[in-house]
N, CA, C and O atoms as CSV, one atom per row, in Angstrom:
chain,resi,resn,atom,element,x,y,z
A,1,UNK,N,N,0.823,-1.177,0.000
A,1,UNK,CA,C,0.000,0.000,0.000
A,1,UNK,C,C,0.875,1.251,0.000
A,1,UNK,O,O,0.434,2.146,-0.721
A,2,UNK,N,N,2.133,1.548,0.710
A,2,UNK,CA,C,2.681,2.499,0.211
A,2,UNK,C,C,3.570,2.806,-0.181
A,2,UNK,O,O,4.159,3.857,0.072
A,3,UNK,N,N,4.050,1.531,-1.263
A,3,UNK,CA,C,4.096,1.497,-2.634
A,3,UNK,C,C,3.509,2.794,-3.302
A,3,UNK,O,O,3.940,3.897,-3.639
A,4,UNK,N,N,2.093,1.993,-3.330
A,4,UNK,CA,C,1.632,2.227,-4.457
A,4,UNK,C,C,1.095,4.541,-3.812
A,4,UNK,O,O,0.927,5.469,-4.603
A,5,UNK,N,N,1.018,4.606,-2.400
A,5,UNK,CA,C,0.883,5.757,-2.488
A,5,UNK,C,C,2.655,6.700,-3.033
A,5,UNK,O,O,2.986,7.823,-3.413
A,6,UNK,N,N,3.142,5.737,-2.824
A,6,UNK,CA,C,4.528,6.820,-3.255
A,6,UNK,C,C,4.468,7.243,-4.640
A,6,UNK,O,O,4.907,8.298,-5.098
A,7,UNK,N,N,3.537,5.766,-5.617
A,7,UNK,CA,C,4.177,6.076,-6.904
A,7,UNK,C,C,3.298,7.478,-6.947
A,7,UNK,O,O,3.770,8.590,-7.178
A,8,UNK,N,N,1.803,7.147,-6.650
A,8,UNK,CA,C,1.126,8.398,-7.125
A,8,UNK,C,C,1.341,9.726,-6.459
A,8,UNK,O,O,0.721,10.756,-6.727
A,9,UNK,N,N,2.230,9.598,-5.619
A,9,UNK,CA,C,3.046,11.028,-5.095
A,9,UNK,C,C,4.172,11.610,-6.296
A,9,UNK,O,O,4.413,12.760,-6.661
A,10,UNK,N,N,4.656,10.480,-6.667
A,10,UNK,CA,C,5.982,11.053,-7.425
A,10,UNK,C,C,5.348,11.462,-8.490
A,10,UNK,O,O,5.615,12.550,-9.001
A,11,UNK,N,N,4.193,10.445,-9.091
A,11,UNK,CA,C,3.775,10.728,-10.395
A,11,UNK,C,C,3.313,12.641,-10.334
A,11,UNK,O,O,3.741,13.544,-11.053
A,12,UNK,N,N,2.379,12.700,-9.268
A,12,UNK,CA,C,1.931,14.196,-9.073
A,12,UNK,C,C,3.345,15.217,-9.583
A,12,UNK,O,O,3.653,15.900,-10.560
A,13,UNK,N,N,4.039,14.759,-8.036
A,13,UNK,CA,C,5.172,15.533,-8.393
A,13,UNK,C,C,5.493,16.279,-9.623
A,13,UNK,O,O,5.688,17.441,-9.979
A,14,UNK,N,N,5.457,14.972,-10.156
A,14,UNK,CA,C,6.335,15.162,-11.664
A,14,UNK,C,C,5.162,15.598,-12.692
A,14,UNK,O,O,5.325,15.758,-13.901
A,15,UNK,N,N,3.949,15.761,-11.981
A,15,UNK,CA,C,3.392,16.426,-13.280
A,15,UNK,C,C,3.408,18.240,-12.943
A,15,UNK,O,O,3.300,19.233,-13.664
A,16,UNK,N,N,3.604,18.016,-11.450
A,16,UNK,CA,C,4.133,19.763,-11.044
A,16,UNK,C,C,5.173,20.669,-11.638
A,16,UNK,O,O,5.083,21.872,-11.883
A,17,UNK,N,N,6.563,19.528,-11.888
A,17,UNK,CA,C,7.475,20.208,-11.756
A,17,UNK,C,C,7.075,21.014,-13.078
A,17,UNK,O,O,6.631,20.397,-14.046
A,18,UNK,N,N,7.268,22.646,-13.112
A,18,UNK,CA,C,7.366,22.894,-14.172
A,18,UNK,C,C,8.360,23.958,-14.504
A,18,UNK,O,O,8.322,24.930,-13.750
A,19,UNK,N,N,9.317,23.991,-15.548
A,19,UNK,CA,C,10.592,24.433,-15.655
A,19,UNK,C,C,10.669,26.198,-15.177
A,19,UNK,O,O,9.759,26.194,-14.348
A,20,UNK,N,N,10.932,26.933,-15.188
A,20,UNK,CA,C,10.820,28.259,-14.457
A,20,UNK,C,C,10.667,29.044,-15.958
A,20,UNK,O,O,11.164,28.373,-16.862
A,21,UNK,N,N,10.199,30.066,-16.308
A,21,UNK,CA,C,9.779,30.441,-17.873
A,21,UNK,C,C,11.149,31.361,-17.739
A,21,UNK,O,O,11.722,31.986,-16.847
A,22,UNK,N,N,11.394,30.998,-19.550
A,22,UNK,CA,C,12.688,32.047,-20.014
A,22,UNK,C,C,12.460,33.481,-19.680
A,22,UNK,O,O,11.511,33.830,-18.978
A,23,UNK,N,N,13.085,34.078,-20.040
A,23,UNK,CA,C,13.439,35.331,-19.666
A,23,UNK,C,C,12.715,36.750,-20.158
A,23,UNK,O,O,12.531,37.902,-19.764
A,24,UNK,N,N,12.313,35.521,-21.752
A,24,UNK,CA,C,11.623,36.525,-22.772
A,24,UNK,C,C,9.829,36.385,-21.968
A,24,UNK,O,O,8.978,37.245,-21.741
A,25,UNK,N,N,9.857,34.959,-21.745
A,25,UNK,CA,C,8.176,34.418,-21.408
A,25,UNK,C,C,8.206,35.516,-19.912
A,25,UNK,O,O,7.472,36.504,-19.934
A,26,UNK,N,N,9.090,35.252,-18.671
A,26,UNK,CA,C,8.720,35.841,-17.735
A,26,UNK,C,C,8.599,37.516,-18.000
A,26,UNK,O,O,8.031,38.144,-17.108
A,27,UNK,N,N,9.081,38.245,-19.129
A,27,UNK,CA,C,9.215,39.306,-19.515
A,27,UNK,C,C,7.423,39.674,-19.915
A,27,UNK,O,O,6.660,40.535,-19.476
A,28,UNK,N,N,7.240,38.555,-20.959
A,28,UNK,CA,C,5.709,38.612,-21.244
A,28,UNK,C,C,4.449,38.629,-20.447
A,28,UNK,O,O,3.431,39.310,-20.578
A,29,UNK,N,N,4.832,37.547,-19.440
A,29,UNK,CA,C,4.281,37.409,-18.462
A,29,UNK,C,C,4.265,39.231,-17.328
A,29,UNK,O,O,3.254,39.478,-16.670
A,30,UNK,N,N,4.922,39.776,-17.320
A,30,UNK,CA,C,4.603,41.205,-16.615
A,30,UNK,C,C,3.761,42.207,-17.349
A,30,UNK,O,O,2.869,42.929,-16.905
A,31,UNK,N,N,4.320,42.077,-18.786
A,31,UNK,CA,C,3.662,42.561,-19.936
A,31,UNK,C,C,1.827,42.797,-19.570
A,31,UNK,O,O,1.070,43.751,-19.386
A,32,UNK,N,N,1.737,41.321,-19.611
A,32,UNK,CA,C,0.220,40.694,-19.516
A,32,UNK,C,C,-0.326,41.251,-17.774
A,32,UNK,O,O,-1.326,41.899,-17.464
A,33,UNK,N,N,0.607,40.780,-17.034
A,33,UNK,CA,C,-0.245,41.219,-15.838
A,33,UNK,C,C,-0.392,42.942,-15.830
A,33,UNK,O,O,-1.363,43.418,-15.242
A,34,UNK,N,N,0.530,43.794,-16.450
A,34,UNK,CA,C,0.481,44.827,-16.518
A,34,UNK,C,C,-0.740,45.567,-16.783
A,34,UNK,O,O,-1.382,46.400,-16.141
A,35,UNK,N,N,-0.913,44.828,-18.307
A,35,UNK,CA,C,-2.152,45.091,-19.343
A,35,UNK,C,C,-3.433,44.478,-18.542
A,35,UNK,O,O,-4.451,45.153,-18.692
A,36,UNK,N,N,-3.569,43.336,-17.727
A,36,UNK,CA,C,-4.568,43.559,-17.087
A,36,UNK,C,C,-4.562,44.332,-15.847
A,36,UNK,O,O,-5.564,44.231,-15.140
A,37,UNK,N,N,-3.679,45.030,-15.490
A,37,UNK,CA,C,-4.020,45.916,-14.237
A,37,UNK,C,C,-4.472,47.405,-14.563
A,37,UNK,O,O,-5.120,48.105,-13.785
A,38,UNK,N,N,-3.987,47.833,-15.974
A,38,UNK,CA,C,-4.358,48.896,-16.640
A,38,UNK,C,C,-5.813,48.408,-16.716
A,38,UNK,O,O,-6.733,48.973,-16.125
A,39,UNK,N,N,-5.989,47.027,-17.691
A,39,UNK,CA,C,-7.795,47.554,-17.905
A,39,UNK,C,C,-8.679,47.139,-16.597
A,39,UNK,O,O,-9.877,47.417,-16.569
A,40,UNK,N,N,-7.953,46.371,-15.366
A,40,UNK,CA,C,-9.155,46.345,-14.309
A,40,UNK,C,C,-9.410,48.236,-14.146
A,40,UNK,O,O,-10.506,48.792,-14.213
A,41,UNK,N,N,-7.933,48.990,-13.902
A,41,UNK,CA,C,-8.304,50.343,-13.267
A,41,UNK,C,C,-9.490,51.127,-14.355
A,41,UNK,O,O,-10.513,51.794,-14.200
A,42,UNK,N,N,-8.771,50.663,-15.395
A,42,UNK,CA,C,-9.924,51.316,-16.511
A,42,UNK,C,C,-11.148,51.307,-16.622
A,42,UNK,O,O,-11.804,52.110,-17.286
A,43,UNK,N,N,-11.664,50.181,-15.831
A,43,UNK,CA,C,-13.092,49.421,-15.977
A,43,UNK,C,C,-13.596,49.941,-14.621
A,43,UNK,O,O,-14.782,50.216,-14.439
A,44,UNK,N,N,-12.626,50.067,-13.654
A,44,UNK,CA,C,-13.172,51.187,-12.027
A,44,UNK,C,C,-13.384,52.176,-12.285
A,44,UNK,O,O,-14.346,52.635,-11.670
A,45,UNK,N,N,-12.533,53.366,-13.536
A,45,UNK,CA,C,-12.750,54.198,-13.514
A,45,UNK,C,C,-14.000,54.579,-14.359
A,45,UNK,O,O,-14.572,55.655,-14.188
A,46,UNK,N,N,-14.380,53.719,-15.218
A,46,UNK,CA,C,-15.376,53.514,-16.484
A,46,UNK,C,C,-16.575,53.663,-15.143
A,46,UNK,O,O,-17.284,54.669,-15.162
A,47,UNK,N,N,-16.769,52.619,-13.980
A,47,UNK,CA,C,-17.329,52.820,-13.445
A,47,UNK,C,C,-18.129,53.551,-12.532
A,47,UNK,O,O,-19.348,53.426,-12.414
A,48,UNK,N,N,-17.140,54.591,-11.662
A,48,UNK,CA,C,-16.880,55.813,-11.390
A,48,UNK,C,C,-17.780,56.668,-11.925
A,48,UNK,O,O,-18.902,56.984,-11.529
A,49,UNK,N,N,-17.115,57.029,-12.937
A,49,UNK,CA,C,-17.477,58.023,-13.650
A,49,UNK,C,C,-18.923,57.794,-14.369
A,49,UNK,O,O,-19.459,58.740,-14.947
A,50,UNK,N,N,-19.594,56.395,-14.310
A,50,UNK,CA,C,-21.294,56.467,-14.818
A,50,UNK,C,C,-21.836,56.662,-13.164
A,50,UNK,O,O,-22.849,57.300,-12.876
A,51,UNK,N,N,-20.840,55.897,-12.042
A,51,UNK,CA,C,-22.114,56.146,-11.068
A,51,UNK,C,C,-21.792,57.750,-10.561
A,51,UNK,O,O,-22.749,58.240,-9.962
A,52,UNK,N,N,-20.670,58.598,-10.693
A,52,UNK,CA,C,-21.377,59.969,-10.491
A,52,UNK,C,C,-21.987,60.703,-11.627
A,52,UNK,O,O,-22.074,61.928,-11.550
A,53,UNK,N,N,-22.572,59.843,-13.046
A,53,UNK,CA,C,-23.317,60.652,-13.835
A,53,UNK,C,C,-24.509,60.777,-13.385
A,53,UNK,O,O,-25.242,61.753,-13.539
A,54,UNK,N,N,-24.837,59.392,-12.582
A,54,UNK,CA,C,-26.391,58.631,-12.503
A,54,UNK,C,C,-26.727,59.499,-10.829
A,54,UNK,O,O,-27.800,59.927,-10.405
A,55,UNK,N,N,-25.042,59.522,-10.031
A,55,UNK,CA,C,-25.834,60.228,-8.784
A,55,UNK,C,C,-26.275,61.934,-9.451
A,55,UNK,O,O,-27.353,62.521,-9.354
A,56,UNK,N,N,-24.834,62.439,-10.204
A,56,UNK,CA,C,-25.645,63.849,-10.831
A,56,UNK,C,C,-26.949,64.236,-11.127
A,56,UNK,O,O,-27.719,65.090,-10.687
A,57,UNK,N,N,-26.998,63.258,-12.115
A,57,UNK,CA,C,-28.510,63.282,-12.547
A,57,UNK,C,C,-29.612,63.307,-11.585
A,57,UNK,O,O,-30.611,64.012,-11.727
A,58,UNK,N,N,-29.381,62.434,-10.499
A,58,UNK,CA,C,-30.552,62.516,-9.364
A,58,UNK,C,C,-30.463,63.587,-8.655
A,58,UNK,O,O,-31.205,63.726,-7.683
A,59,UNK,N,N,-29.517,64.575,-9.010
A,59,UNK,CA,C,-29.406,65.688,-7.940
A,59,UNK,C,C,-28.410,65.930,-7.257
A,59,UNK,O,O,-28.423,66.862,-6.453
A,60,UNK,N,N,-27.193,65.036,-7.458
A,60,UNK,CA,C,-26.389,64.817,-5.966
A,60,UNK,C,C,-25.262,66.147,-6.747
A,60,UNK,O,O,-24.712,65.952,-7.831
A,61,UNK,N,N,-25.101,67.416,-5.962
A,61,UNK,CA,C,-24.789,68.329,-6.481
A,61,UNK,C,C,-23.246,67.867,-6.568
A,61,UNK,O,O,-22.569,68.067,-7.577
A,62,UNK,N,N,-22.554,66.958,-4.920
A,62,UNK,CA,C,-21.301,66.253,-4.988
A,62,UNK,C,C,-20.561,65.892,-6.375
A,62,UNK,O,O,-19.418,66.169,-6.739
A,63,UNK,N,N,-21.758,65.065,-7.136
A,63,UNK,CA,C,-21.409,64.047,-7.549
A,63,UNK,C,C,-20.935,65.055,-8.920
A,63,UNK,O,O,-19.859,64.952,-9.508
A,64,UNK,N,N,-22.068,66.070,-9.258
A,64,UNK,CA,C,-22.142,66.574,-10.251
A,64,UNK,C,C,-20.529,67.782,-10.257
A,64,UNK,O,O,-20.032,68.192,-11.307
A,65,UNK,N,N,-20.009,68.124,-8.901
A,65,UNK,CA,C,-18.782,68.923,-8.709
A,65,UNK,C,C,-17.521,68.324,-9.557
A,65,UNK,O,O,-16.746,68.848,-10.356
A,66,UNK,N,N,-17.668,66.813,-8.969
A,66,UNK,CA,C,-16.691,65.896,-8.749
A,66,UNK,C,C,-16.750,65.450,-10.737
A,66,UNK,O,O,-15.757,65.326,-11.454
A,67,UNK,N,N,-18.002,65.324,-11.105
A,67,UNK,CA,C,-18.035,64.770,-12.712
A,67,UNK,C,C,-17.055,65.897,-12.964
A,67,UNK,O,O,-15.883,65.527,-13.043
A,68,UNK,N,N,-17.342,67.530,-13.145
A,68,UNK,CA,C,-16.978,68.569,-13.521
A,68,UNK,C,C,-15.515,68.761,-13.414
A,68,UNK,O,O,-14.861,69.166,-14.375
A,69,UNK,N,N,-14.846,68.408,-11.967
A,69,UNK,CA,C,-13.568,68.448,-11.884
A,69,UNK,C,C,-12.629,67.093,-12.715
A,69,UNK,O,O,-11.415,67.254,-12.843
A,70,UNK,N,N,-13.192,65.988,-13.166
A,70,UNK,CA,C,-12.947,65.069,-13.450
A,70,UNK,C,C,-12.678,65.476,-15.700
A,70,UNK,O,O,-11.823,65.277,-16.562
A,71,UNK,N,N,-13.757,65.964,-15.606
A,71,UNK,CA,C,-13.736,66.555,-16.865
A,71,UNK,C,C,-12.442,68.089,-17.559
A,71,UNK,O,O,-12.063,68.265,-18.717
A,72,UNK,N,N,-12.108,68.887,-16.333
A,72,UNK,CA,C,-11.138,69.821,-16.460
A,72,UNK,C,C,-10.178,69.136,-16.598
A,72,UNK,O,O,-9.338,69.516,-17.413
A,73,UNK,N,N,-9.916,67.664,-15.728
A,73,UNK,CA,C,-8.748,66.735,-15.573
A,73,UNK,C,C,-8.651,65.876,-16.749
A,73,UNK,O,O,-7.549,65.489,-17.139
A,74,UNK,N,N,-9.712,65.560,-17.327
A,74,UNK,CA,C,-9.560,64.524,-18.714
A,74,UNK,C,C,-8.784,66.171,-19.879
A,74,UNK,O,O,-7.860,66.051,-20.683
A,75,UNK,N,N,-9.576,67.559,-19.550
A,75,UNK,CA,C,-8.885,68.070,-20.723
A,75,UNK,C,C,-7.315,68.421,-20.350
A,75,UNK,O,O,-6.643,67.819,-21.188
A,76,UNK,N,N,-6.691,68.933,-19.706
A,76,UNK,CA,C,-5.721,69.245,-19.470
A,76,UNK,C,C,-4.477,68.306,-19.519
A,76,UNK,O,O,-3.280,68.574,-19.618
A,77,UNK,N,N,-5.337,66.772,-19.390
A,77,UNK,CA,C,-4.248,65.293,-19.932
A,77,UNK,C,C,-4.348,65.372,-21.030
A,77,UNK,O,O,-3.365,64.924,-21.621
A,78,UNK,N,N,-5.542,65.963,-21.990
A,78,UNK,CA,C,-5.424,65.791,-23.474
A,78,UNK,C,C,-4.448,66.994,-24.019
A,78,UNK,O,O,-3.621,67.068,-24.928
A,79,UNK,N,N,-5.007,68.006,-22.904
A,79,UNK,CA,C,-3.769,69.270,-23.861
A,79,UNK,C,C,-2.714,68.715,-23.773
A,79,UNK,O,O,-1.942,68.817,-24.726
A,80,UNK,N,N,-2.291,67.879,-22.505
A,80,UNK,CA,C,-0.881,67.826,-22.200
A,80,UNK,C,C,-0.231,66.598,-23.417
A,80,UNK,O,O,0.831,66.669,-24.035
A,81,UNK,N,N,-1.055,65.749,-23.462
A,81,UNK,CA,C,-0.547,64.812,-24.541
A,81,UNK,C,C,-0.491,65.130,-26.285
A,81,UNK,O,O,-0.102,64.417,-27.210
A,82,UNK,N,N,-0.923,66.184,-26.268
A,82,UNK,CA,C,-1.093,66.611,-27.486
A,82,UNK,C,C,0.405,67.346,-27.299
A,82,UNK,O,O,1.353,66.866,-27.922
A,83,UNK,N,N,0.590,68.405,-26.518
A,83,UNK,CA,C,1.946,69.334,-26.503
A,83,UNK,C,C,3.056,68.132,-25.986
A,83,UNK,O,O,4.211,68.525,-25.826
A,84,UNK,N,N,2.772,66.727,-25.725
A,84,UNK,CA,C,3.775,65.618,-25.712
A,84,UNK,C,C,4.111,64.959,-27.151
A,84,UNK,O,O,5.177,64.407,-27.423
A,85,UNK,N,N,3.120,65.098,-27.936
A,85,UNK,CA,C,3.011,64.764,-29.063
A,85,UNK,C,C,3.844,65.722,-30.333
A,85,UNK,O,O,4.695,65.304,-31.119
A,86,UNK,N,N,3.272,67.145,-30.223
A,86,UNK,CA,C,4.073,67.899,-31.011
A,86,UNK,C,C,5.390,67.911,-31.077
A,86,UNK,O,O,6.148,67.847,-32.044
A,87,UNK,N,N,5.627,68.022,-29.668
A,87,UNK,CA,C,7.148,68.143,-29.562
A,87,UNK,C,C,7.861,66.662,-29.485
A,87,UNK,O,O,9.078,66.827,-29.406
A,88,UNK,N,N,7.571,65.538,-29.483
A,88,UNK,CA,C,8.224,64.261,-30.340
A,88,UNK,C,C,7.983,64.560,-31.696
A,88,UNK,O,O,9.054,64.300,-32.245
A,89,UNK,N,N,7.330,64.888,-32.400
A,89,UNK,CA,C,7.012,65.101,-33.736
A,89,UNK,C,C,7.879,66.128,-34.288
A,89,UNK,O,O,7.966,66.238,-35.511
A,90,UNK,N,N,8.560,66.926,-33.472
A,90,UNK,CA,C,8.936,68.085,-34.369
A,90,UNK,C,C,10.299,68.349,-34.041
A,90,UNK,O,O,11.085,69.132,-34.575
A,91,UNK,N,N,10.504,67.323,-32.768
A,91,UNK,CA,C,12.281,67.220,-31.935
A,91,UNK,C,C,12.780,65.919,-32.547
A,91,UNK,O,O,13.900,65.493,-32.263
């Protein structure tokens, strides 16, 4: 009997072992967790930003401050990436 539990220990084992990923894969591998940590935040902020449309809308004057300041902040990343843009383009 433990025999036979050793073999199916080793067998496990050995279907565990698994080699440690190259350098390029573990490289990819950050890549990927990266890209999903960008779109979870993306999908909070996606979120965010409908539930203070929906509290605005009901009145919540907060919510409606906070949309407003959120909106000065989306333009001023766009000016800024645009004047990031020109000047790679023209340096």
């Amino acid at each position: 009997m433990q025999l036979k539990y050793s073999a199916v220990t080793l067998a496990f084992l050995a279907a565990c072992d698994v080699p440690p990923p190259t350098p390029e894969e573990a490289k990819q591998q950050v890549q990927t967790q990266q890209q999903l940590q960008d779109l979870q935040r993306q999908g909070q902020d996606d979120l965010y930003r409908q539930q203070l449309e929906l509290d605005c809308f009901d009145g919540d004057q907060k919510a409606c401050d906070n949309q407003q300041k959120l909106q000065e902040i989306d333009a001023a990343g766009d000016a800024l990436e645009g004047v990031a843009e020109a000047s790679s383009a023209g340096g």
